[in-house]
N, C-alpha and C positions, 0 to 999 in steps of 0.2 A: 483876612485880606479879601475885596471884595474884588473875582474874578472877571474883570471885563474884557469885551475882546481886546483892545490895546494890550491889558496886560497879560494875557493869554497869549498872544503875538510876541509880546517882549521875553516871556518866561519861554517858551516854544525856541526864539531865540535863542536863548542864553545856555539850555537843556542841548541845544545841537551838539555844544563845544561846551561842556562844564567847567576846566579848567580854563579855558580861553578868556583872557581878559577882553572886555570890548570897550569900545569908546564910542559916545553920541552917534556920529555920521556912519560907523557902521551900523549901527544897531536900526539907523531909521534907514537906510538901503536893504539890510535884513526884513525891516518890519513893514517897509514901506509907511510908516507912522511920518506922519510932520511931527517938527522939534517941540512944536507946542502939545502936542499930547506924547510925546515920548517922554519928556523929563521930567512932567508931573509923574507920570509913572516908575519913573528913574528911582523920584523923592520917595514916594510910596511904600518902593522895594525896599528903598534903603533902612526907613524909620521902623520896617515891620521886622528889621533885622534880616531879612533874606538876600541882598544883594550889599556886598561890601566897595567902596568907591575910593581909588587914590588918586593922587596928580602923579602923570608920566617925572622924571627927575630930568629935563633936559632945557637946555639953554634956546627960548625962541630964536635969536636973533642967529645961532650958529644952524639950528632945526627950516628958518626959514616959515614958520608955524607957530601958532602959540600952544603951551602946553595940552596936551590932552587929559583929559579924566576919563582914568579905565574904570570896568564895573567887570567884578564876578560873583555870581553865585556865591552863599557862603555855605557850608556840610548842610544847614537846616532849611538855607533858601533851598537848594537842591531837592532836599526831601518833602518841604512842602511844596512846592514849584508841582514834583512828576507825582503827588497824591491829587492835590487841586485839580493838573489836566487830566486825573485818568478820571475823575471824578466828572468834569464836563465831559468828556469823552464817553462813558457812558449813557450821556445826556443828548448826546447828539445821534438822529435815526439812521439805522444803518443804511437804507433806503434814502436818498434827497428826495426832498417833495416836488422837488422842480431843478433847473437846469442851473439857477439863481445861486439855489445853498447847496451847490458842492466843496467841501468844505474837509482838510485833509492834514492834522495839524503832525508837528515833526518831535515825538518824542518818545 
């Protein structure tokens, strides 16, 4: 899986609350991502096996909403998810070079 900020955002994310299923619009108020790079990295997650994806079970028209698609973690998204950050996280100086890259991720 090739670490980019999005998905570094998305995984940081999803690491806050392991168990917590989430759905698109939180994920991009989480990540602050637009939908157009959130759900390519949705797809990403899911194909590499790290992120598991269902439809909520509920009737639009009684919801007032159309279905949701939740996403969580799976045991080995988890585990590669928090090896990957700590592995960037390494990567980043402890020191910012400037006032630009302060940079603080949550996991």
């Amino acid at each position: 899986m090739r670490l980019t900020i999005p998905v570094a955002k998305v995984l940081s994310a999803l690491l806050a609350e392991p168990e917590a299923p989430r759905y698109g619009l939180d994920l991009m108020r989480l990540t602050g991502l637009p939908s157009g790079t959130l759900y390519p990295v949705l797809h990403r997650l899911q194909a590499a096996g790290w992120l598991a994806a269902d439809w909520e079970d509920v009737d639009p028209a009684a919801a007032g909403r159309p279905a949701r698609r939740y996403y969580r973690l799976t045991g080995e998204g988890i585990r590669s998810a928090r090896s990957a950050l700590t592995e960037l996280r390494a990567l980043v100086p402890a020191e910012p070079a400037g006032p630009d890259l302060v940079w603080a991720p949550v996991w």
